[in-house]
C-alpha positions in Angstrom: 7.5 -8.7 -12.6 7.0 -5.5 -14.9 5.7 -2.4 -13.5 3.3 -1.0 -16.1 4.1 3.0 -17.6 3.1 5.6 -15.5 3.4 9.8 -15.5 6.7 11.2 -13.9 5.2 12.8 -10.5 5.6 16.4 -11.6 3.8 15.5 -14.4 0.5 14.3 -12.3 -2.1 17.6 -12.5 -5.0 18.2 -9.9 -7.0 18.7 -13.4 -6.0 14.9 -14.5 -6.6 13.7 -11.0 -10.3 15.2 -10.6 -11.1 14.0 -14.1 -10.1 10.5 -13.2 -12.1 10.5 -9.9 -14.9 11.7 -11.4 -16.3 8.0 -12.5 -18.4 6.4 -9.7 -16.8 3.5 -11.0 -13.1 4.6 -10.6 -13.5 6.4 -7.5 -14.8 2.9 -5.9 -11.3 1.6 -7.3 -9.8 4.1 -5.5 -11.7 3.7 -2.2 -10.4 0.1 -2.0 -6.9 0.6 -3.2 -6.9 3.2 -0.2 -6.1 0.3 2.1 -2.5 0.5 1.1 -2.7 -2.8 -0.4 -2.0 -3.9 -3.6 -5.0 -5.4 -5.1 -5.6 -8.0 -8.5 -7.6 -6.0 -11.1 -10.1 -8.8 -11.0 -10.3 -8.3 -7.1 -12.4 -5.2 -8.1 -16.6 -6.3 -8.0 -18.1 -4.4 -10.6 -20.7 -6.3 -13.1 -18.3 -4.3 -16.1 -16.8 -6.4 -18.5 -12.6 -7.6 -18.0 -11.6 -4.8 -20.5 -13.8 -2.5 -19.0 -12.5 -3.0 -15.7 -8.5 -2.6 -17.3 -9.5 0.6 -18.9 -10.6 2.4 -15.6 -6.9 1.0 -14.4 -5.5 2.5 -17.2 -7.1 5.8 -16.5 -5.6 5.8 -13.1 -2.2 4.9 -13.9 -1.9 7.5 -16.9 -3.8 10.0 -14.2 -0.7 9.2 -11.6 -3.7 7.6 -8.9 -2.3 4.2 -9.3 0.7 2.3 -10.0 0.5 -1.2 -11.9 2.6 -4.3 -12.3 2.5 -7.0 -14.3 3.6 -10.8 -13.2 3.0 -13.2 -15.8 -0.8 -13.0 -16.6 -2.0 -11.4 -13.4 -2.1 -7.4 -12.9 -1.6 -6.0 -9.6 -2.9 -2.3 -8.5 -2.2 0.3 -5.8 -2.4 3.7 -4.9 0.8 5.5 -6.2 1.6 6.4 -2.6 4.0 9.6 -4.1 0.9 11.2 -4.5 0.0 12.1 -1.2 3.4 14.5 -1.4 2.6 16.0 -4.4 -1.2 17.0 -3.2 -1.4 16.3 1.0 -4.8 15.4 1.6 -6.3 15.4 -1.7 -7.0 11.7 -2.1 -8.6 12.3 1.6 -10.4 15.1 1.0 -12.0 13.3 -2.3 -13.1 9.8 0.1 -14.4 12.0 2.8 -16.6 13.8 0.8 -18.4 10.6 -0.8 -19.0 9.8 2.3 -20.3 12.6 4.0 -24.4 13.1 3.7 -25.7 15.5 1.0 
């Protein structure tokens, strides 16, 4: 098991973290990884090519959304839960407002 590179915490910017949620596509991610599970990267169902899909989980991770791990050939994805200290209710705030009516 080999937890992938990732941003020390105080490192992690609202800035970078808006950015990254601002693909339909990643914020989706981000809605399921909000179950507190961890998730495969092919669990995610999106009609995007594999390498597609790892770039969007490479935007998270270097964004500090998401952690990922390694074990063997399979890659594993979660929310980085230290996030939720650094910016209470952000991550919350985002979800809620997707699914509120415009």
């Amino acid at each position: 098991m080999r937890q992938l590179p990732h941003p020390d915490l105080q490192d992690v910017s609202v800035p970078r973290v808006l950015s990254a949620l601002g693909d339909p596509v990643r914020l989706g991610m981000v809605r399921t990884l909000s179950d507190g599970e961890e998730h495969l990267r092919g669990e995610f169902e999106y009609e995007l090519a594999q390498s597609t899909i790892s770039h969007h989980v490479k935007t998270l991770v270097d964004a500090g959304i998401a952690l990922a791990r390694r074990e063997g050939t399979r890659c594993f994805v979660s929310l980085r839960p230290q996030l939720e200290d650094r910016f209470p209710g952000l991550l919350t705030a985002v979800l809620a407002q997707q699914d509120s009516p415009r």
